[in-house]
Backbone as ProteinMPNN parsed JSONL, in Angstrom:
{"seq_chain_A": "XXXXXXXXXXXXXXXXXXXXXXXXXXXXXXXXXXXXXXXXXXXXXXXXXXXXXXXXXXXXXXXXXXXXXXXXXXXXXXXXXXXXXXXXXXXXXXXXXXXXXXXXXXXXXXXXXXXXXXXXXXXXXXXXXXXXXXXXXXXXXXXXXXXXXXXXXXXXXXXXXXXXXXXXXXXXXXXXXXXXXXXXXXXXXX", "coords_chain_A": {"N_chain_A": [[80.484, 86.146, 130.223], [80.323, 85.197, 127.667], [81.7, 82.708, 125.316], [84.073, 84.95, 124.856], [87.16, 86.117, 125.259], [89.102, 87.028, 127.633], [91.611, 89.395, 128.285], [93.939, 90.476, 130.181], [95.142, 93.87, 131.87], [97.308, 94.251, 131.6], [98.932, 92.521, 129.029], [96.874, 93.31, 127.58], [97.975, 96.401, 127.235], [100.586, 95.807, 125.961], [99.628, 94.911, 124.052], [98.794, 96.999, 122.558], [100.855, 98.592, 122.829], [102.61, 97.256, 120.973], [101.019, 98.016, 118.455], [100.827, 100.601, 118.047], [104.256, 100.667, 118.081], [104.777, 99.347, 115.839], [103.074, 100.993, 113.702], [104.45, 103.566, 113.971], [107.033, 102.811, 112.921], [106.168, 102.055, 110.496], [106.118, 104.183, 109.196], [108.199, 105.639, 109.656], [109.905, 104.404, 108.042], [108.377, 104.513, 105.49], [109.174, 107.461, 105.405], [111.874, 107.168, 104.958], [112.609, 105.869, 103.093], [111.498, 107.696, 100.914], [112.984, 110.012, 100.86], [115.767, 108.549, 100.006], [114.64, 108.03, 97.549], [115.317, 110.459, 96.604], [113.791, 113.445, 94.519], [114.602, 115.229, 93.568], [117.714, 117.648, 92.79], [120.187, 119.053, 94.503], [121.564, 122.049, 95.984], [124.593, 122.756, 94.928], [127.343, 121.295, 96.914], [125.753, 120.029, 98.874], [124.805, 118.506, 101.674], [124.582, 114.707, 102.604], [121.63, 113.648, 102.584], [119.422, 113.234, 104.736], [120.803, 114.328, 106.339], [120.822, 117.174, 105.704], [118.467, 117.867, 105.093], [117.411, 118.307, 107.228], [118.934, 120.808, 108.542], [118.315, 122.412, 106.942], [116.843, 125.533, 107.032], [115.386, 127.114, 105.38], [115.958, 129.526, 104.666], [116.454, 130.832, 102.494], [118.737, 132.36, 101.04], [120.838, 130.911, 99.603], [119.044, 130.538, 96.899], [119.048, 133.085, 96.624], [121.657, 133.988, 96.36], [122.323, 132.737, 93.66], [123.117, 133.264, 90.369], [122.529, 132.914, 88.16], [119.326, 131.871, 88.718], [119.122, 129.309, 89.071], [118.432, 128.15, 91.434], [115.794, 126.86, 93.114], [112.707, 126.857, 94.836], [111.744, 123.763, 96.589], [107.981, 122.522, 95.661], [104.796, 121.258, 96.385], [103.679, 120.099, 98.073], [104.446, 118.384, 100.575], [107.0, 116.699, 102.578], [109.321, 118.146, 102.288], [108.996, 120.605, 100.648], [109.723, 124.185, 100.436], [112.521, 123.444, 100.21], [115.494, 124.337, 98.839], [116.904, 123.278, 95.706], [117.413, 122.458, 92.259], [115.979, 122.278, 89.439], [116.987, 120.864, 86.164], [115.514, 120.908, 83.674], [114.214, 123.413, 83.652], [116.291, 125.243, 85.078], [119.481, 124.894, 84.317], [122.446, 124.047, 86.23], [125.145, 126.417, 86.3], [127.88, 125.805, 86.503], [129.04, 127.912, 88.557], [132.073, 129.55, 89.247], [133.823, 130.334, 91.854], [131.175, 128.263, 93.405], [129.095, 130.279, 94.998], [126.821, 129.599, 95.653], [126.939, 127.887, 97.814], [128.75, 128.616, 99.638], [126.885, 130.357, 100.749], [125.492, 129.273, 102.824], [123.578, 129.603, 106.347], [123.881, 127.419, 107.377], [125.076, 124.809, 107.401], [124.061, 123.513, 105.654], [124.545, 123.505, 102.899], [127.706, 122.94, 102.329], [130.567, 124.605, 101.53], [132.377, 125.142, 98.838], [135.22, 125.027, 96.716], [135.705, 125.504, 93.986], [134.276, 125.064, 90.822], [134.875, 122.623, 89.895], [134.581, 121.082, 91.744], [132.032, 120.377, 92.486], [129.268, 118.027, 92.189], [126.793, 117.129, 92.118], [124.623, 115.289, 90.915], [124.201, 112.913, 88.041], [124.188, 112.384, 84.736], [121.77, 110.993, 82.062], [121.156, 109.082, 79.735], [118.296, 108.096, 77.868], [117.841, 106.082, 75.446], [115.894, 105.034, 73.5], [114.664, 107.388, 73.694], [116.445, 109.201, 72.589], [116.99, 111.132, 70.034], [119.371, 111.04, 68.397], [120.695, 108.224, 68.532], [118.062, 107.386, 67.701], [117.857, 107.691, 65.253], [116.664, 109.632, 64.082], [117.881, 112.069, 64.092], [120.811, 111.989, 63.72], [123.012, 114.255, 63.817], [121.892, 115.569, 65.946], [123.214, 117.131, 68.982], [122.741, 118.533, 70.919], [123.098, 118.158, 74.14], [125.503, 117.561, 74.378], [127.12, 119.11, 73.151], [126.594, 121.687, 74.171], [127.313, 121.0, 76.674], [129.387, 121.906, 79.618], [132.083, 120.205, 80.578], [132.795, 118.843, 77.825], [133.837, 115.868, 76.262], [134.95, 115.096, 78.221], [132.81, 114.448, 80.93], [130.839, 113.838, 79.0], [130.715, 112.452, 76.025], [130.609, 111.617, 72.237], [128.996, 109.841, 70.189], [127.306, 108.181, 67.338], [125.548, 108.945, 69.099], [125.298, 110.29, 72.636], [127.11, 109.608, 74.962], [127.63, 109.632, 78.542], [130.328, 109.752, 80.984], [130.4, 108.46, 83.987], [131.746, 109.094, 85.999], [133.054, 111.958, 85.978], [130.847, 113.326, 85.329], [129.02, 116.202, 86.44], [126.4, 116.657, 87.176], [125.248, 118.917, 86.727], [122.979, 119.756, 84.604], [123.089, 120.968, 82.221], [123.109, 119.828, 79.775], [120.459, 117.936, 79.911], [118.732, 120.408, 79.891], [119.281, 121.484, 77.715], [118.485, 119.882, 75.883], [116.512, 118.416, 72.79], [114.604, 116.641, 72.846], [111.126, 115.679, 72.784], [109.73, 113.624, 75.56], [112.27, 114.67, 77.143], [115.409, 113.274, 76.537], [117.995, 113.159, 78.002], [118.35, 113.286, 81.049], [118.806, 114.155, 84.468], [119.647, 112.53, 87.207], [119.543, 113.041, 90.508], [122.505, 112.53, 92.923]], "CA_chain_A": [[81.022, 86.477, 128.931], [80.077, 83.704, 126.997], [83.065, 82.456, 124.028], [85.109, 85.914, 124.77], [88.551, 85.587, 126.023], [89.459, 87.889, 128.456], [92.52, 89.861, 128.357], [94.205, 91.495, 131.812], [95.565, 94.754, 131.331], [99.131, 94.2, 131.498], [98.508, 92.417, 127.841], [96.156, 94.76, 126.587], [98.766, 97.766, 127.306], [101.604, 95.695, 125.646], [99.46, 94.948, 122.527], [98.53, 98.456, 122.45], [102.206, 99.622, 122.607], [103.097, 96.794, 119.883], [100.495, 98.131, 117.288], [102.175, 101.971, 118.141], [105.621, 101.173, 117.128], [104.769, 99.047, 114.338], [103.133, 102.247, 112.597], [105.857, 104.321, 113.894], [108.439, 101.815, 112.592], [106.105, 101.496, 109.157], [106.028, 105.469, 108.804], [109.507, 106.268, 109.624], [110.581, 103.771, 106.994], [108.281, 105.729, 104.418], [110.111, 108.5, 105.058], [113.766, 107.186, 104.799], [112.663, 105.801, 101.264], [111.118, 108.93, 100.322], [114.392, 110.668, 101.01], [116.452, 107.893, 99.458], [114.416, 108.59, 96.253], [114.618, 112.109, 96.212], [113.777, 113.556, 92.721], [115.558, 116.861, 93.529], [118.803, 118.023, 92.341], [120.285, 119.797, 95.486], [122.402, 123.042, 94.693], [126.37, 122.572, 94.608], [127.49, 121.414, 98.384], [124.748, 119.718, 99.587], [125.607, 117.525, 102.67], [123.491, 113.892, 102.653], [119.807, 113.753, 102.2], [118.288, 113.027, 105.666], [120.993, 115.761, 107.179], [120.197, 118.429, 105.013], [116.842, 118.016, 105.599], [117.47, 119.127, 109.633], [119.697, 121.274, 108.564], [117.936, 123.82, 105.686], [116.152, 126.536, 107.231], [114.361, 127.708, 104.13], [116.418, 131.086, 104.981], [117.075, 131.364, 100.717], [120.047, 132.931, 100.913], [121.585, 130.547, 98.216], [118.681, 130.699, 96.011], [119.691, 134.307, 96.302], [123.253, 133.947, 95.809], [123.081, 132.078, 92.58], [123.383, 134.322, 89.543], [121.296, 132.291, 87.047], [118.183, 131.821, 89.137], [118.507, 127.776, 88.965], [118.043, 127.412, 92.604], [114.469, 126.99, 93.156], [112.126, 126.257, 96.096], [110.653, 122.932, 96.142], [106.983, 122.855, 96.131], [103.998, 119.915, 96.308], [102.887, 119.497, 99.544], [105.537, 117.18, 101.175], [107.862, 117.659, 104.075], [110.682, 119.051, 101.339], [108.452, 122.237, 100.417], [110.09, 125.186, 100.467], [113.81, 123.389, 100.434], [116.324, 124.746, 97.75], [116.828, 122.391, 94.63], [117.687, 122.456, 90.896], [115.501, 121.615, 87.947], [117.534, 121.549, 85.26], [114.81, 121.051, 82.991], [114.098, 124.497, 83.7], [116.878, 126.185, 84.524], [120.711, 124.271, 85.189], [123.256, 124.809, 87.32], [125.816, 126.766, 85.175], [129.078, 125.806, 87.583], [129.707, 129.284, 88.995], [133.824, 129.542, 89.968], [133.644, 129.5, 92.897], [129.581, 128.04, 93.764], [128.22, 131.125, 95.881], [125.424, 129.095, 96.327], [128.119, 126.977, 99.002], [129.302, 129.613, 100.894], [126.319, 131.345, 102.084], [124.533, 128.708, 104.292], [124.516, 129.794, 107.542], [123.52, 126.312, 109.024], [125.804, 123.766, 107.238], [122.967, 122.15, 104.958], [125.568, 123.357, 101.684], [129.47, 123.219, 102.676], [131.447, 125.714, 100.889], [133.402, 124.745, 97.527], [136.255, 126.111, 96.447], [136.131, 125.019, 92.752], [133.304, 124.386, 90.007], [135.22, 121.082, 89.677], [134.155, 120.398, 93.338], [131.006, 120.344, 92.055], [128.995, 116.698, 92.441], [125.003, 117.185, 92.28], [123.705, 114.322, 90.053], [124.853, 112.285, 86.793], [123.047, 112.566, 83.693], [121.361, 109.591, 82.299], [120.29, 108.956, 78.664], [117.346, 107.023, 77.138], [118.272, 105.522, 74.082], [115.067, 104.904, 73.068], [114.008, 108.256, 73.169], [117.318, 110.127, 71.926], [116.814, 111.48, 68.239], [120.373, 110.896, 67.492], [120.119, 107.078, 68.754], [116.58, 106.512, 66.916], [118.401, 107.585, 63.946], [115.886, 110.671, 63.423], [119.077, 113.255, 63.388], [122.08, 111.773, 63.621], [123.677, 115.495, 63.896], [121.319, 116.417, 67.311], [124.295, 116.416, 69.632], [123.133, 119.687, 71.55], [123.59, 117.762, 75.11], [127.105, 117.004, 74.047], [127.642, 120.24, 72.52], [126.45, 122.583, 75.519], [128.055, 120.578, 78.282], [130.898, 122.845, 79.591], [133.109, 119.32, 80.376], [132.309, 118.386, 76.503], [134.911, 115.331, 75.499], [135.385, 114.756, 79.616], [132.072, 114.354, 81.368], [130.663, 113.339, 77.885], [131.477, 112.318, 74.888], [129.739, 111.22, 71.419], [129.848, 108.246, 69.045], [126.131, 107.795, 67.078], [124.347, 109.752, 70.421], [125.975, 111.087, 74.002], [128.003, 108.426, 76.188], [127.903, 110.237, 79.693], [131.148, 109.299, 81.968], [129.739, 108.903, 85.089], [132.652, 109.708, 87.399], [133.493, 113.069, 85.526], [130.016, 114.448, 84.835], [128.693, 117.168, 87.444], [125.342, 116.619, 87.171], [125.134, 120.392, 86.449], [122.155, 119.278, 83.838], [122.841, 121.554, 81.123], [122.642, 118.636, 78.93], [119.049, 117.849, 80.159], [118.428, 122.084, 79.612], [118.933, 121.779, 75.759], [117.924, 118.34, 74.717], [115.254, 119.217, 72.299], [113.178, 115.445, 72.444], [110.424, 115.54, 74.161], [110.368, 114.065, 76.52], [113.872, 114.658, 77.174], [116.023, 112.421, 76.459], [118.605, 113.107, 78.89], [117.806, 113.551, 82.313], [120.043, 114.071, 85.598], [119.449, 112.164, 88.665], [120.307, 113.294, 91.835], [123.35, 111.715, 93.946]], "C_chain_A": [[81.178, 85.178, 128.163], [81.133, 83.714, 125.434], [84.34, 83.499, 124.406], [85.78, 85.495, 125.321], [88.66, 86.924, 126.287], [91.556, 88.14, 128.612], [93.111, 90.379, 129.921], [94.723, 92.421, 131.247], [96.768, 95.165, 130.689], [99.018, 93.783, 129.659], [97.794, 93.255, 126.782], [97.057, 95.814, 125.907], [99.914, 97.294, 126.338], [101.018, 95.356, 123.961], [99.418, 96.225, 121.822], [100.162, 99.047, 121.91], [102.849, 98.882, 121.347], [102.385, 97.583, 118.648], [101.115, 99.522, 116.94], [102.957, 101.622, 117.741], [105.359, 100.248, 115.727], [104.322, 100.389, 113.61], [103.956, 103.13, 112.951], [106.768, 103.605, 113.155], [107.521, 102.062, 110.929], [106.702, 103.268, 108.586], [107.454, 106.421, 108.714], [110.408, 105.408, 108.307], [109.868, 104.432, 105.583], [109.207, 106.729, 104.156], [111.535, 108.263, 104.753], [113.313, 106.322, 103.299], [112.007, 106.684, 101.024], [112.281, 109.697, 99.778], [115.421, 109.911, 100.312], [116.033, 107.706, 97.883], [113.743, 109.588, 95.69], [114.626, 112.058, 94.621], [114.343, 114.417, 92.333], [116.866, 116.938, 93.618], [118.544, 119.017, 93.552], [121.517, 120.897, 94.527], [124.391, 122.502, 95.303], [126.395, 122.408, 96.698], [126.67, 121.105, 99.517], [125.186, 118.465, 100.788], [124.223, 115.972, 102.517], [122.318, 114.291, 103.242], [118.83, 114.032, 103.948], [119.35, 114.445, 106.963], [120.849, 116.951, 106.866], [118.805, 118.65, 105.112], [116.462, 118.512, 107.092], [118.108, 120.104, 109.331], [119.09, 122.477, 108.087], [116.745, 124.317, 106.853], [115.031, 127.207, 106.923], [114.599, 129.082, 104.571], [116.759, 131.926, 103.417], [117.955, 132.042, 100.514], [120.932, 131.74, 99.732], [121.114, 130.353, 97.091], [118.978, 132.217, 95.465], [120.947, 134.359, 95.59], [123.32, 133.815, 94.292], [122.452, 133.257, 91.474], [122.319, 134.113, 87.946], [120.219, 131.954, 87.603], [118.215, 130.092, 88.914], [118.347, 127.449, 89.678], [116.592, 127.876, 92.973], [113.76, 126.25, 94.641], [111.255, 124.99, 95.586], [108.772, 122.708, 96.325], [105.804, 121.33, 95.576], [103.677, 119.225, 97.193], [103.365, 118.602, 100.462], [106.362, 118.077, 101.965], [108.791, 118.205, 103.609], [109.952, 120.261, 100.876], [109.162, 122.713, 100.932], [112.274, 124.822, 100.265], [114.065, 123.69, 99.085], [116.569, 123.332, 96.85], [117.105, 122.859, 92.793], [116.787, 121.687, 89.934], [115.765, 121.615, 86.673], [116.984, 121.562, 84.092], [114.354, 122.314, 82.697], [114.972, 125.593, 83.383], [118.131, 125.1, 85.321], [121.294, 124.869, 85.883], [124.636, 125.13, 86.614], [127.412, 126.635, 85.985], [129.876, 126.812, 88.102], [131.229, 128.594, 89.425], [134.077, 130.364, 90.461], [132.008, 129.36, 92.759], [129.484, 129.272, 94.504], [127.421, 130.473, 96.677], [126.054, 128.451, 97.726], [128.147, 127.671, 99.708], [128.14, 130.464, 101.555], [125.16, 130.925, 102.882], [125.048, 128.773, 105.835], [124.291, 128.157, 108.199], [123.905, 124.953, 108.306], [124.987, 122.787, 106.526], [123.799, 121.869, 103.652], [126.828, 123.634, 102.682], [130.076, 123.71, 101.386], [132.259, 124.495, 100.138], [134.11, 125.921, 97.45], [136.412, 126.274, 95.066], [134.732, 124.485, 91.753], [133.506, 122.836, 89.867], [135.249, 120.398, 90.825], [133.033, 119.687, 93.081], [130.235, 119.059, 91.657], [127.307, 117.076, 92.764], [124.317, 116.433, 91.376], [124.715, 113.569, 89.395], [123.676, 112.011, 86.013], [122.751, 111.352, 82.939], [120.674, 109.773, 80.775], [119.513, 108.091, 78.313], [117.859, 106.958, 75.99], [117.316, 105.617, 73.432], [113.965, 105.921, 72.849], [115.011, 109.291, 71.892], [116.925, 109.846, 70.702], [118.259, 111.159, 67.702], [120.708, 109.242, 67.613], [119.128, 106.618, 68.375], [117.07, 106.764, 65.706], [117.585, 108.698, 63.029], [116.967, 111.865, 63.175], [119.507, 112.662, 64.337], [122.886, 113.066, 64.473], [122.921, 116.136, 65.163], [122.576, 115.944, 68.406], [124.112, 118.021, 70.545], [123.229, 119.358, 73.192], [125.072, 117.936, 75.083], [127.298, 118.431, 73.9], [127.563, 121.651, 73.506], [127.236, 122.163, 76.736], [129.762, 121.374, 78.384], [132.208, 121.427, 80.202], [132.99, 118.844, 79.212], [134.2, 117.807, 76.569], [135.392, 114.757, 77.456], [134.308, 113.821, 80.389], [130.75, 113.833, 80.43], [130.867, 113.357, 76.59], [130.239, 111.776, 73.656], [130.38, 110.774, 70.611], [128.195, 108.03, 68.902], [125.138, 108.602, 68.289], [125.473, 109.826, 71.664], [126.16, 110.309, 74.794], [127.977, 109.336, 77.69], [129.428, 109.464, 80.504], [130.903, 109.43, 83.659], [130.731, 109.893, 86.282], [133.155, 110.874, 86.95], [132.098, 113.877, 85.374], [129.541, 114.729, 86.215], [126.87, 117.193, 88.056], [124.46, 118.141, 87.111], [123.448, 120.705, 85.8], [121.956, 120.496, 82.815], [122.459, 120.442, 79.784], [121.17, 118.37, 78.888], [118.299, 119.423, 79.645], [118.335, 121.72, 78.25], [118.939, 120.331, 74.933], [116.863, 118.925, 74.13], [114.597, 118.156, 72.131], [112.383, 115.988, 73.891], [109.375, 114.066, 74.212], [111.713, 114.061, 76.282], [114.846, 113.47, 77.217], [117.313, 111.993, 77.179], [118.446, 113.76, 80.276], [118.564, 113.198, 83.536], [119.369, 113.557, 86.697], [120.133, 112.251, 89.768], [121.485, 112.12, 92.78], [122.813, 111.313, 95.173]], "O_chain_A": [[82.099, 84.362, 128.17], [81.197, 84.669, 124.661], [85.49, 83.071, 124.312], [85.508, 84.519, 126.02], [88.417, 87.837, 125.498], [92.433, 87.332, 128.919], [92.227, 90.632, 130.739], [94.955, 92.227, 130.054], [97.128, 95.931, 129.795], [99.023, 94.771, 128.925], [98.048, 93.671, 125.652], [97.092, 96.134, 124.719], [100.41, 98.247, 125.738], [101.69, 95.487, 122.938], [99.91, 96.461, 120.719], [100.466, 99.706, 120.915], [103.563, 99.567, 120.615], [103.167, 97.843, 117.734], [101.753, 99.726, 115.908], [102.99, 102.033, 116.581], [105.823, 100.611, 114.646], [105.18, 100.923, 112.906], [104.366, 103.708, 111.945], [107.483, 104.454, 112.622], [108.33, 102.278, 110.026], [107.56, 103.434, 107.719], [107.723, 107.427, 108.058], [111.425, 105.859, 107.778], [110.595, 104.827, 104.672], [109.864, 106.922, 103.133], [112.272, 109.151, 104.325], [114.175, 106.404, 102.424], [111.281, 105.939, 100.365], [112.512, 109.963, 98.598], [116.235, 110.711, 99.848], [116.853, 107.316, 97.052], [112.743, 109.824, 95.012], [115.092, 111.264, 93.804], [114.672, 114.638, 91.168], [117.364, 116.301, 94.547], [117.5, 119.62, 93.799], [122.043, 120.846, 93.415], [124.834, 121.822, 96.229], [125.769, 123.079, 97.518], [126.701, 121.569, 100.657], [125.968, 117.572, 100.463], [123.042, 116.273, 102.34], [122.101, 115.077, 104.165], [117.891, 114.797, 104.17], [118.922, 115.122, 107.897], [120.744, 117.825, 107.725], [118.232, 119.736, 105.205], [115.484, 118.927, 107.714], [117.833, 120.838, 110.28], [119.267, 123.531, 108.698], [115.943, 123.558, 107.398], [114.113, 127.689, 107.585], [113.647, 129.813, 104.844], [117.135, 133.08, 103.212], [117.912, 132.476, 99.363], [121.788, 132.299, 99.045], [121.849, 130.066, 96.146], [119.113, 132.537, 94.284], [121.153, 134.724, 94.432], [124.093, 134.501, 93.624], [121.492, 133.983, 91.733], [121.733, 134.829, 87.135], [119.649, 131.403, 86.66], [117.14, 129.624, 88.54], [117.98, 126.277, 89.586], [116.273, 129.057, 93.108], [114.245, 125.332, 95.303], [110.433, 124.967, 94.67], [108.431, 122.811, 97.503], [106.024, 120.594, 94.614], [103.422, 118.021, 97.222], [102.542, 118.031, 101.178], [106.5, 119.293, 102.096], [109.381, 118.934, 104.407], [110.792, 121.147, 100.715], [109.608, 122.176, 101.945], [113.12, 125.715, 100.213], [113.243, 123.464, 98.197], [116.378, 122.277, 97.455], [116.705, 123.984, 92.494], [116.961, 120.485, 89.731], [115.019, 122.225, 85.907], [117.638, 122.124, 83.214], [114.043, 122.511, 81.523], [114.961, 126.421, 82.473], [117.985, 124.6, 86.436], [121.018, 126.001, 86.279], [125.317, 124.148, 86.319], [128.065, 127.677, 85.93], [131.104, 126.759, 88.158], [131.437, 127.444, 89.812], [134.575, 131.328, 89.881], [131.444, 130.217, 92.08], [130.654, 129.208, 94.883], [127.241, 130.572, 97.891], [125.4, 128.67, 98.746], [127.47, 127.46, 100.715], [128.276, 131.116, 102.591], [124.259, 131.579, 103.408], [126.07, 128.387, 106.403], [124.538, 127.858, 109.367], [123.182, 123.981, 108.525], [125.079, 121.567, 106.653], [123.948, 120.741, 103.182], [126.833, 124.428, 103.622], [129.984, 123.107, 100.318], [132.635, 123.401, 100.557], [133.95, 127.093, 97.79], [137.218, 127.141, 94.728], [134.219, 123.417, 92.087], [132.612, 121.997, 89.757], [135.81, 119.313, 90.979], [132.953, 118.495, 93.377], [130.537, 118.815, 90.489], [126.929, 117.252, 93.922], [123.275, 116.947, 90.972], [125.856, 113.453, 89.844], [122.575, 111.586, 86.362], [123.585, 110.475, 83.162], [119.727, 110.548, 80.642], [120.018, 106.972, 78.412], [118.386, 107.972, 75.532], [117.512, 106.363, 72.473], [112.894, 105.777, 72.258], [114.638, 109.846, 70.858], [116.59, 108.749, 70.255], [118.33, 111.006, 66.483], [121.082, 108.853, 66.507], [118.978, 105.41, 68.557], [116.688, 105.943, 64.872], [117.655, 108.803, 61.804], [116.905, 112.541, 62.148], [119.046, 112.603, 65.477], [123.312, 112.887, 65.613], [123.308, 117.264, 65.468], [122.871, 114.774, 68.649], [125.128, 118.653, 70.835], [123.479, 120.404, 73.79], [125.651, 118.556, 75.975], [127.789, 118.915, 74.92], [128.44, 122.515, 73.498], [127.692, 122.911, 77.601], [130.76, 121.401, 77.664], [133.363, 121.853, 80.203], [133.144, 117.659, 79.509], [135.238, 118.446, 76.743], [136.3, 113.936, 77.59], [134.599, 112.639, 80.579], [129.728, 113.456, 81.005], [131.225, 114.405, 76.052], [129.092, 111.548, 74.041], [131.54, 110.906, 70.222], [127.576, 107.755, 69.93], [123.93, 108.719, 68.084], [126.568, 109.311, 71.437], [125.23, 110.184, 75.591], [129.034, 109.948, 77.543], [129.313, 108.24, 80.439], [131.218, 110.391, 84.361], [130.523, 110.864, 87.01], [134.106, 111.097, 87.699], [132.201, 115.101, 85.293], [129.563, 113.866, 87.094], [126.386, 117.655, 89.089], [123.28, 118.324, 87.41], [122.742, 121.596, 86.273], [120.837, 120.959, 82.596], [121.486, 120.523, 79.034], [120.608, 118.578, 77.813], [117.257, 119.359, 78.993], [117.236, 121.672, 77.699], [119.279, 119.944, 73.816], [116.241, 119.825, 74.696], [113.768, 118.289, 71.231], [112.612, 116.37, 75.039], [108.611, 113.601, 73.366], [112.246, 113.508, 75.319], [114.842, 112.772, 78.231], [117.753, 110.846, 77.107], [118.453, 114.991, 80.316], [118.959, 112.042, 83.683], [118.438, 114.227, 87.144], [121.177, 111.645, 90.006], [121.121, 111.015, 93.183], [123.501, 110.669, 95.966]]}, "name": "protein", "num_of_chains": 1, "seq": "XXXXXXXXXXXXXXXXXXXXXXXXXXXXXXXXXXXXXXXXXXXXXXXXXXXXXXXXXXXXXXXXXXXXXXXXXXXXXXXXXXXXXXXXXXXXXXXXXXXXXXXXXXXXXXXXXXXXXXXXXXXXXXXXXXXXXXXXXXXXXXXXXXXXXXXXXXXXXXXXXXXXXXXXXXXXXXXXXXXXXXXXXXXXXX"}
């Protein structure tokens, strides 16, 4: 074997098992930033990201529950298909009293609320630079502000819509009736 360098096996087997956990190690770290920037609004009572994800079933019993149809299955070819979620672009989460959606997981992915004001699934997030009442195109567009059922709590207005982070619900009615498009306020998940 003329130039080659000869390996013994013992080496071989241990490079072998190094190049294995490195792509285990690269692939499991995909996934825990995947999960750390989910894009989905979970429904009222959602327990952290990577235990709810062992946890949901995809049994829909709280897309059932909820009364306005805002709990939706996620869908797009990823290991979160079929899990429950909120788009409030679509449709928000209108803070039932009590959540429903809470109480009827059987397998602990939502924990039961007792209170709309339990209620912690995002915080809503404005662009400036798109808002119409901040570009100075209407002044008087204040229908974020004006729909939000904490209005004057969870946000407030002065020239365009101040959010308070530690009071708003992330409910995303606000995001529901912004009328820029794109939207100018938009809820990001906790």
């Amino acid at each position: 074997m003329d130039g080659e360098e000869r390996i013994d096996r013992k080496t071989f087997l241990r490079m072998g098992y190094r190049a294995i956990l490195k792509t285990v190690t690269a692939v499991m770290e995909k996934g825990v930033n995947l999960i750390n920037r989910r894009r989905y609004i979970r429904p009222p009572g959602a327990v952290e990201e990577s235990v709810f994800l062992t946890l949901c079933d995809l049994c829909g019993k709280c897309w059932e529950a909820c009364p306005h149809w805002a709990i939706r299955q996620v869908e797009g070819g990823g290991f979160e298909d079929g899990t429950p979620a909120i788009f409030p672009e679509d449709a928000p989460c209108y803070l039932c009293d009590p959540p429903e959606c809470s109480k009827v997981c059987p397998r602990g992915a939502l924990e039961p609320l007792e209170s709309a004001m339990d209620i912690r699934i995002g915080v809503a997030r404005v662009n400036r630079n798109i808002c119409l009442a901040y570009k100075g195109i209407d002044r008087n567009c204040d229908y974020c502000y004006d729909r939000c059922p904490l209005k004057d709590k969870a946000i407030t207005f002065n020239n365009g819509p101040i959010v308070i982070d530690g009071e708003c619900t992330g409910c995303g009615i606000c995001e529901f009736f912004c009328v820029s498009n794109p939207k100018a306020i938009k809820v990001e998940p906790l």
